[in-house]
C-alpha positions in Angstrom: 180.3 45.1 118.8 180.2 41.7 116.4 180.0 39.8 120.1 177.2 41.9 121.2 175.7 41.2 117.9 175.9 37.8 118.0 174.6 37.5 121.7 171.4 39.1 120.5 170.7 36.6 117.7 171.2 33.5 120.3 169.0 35.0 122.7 166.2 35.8 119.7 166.2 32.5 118.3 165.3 31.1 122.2 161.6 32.2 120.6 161.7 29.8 117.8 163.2 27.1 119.7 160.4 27.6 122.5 158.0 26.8 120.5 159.1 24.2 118.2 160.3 22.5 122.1 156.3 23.1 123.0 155.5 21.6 119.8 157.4 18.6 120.1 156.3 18.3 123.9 152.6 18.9 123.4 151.9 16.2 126.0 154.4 16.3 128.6 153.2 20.6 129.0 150.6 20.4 131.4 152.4 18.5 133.9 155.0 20.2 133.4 153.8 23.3 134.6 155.4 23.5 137.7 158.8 22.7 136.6 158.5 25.9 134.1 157.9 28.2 137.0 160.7 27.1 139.2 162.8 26.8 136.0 162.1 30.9 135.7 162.1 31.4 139.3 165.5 29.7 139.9 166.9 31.5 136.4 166.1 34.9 137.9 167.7 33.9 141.0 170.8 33.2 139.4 171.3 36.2 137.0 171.1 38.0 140.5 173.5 35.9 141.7 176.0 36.8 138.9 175.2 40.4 139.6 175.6 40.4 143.1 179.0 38.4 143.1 181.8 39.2 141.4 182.6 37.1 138.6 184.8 37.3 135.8 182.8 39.5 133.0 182.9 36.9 130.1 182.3 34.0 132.5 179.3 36.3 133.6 178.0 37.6 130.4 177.8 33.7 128.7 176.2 32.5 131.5 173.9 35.2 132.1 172.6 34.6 128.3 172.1 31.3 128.5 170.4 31.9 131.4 168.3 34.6 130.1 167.8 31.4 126.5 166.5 29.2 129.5 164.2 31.3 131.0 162.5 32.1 127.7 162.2 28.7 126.2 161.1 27.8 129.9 158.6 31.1 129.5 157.3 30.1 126.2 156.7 26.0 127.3 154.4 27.9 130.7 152.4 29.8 128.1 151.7 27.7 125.4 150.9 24.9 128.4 147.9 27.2 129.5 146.7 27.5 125.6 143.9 24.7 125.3 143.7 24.9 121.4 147.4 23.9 121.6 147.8 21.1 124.3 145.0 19.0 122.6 146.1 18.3 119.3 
């Protein structure tokens, strides 16, 4: 129960770090779009990967979240890079 817990809260606070990352990174977003999307793409792939192949259940559930902290930060850099107000300042 207190791991569960805890897993949540690590996964939620990929949000803040997201954007704080797409803050710091204003610059480097746009040409970085590409990279985002195969970033997801190949993070998607993977948690598939641990599904379909048996691996040890702890081994699979910690990388499987910080998969799932990847994908979002990765998720939050793609959408703040197509916001215009936000890449110019």
């Amino acid at each position: 129960m207190k791991e569960g817990f805890i897993a949540i809260i690590l996964v939620l606070l990929a949000f803040p770090v997201g954007y704080l990352l797409a803050y710091l990174a204003r610059d480097e977003l746009i040409a970085g779009k590409k990279y985002f999307k195969m970033v997801i793409v190949a993070g998607i792939v993977s948690i598939v990967c641990f599904i379909i192949f048996e691996i040890e259940d702890k081994l699979r559930n910690s990388l499987t979240l910080t998969v799932i902290f990847i994908i979002i930060v990765s998720l939050i850099s793609l959408i703040k890079s197509k916001d215009k107000k936000f890449v110019k300042k």
